[in-house]
C-alpha positions, 0 to 999 in steps of 0.5 A: 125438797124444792128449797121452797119454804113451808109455809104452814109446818104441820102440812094440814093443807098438804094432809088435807089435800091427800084425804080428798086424794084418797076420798076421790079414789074411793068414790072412784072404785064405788063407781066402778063397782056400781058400774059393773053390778049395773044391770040397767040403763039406770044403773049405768047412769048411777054409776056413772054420776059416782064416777063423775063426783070422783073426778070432781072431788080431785078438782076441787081438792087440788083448788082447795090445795092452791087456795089455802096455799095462796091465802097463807102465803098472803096471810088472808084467810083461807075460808071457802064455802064451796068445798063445804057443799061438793064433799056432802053432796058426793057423800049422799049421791054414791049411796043414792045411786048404790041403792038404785043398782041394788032396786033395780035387780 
């Protein structure tokens, strides 16, 4: 280690951190693979729409990570509304762009 102190001793910031890691990683491999089924401009877009959700989902978990970080090192709060909407709307726009891929064959 670093020498620097842990803040938090059960690292939920650092194991949540790693769980939108490995959410954007999957979200990631769905676009890819939506990407190769695609057999139509629409299915291109749909996968790549999927792929961008994944970048963004990596985005915010690493701003979600450095918030919290923040927050409890100056022990204000740490609730934040905007991950609340990003993970759900990445949640429901995978399977939506799925269902056009397998539509338009």
């Amino acid at each position: 280690m670093s020498g620097e102190r842990v803040l938090d001793p059960g690292l939920q910031a650092e194991r949540t951190r790693l769980a939108w890691s490995r959410t954007a990683l999957t979200a990631a491999a769905c676009g890819a693979l939506l990407l190769h089924a695609a057999r139509s401009v629409a299915g291109v877009v749909g996968g790549v729409v999927v792929l961008g959700l994944a970048c963004a989902l990596l985005v915010c978990g690493a701003a979600r990570y450095r918030h919290v970080r923040r927050s409890v090192a100056a022990g204000e709060p740490v609730a934040a509304g905007w991950p609340r909407v990003v993970a759900p709307v990445a949640v429901l726009v995978a399977p939506l762009a799925a269902l056009v891929v397998v539509l338009d064959r």
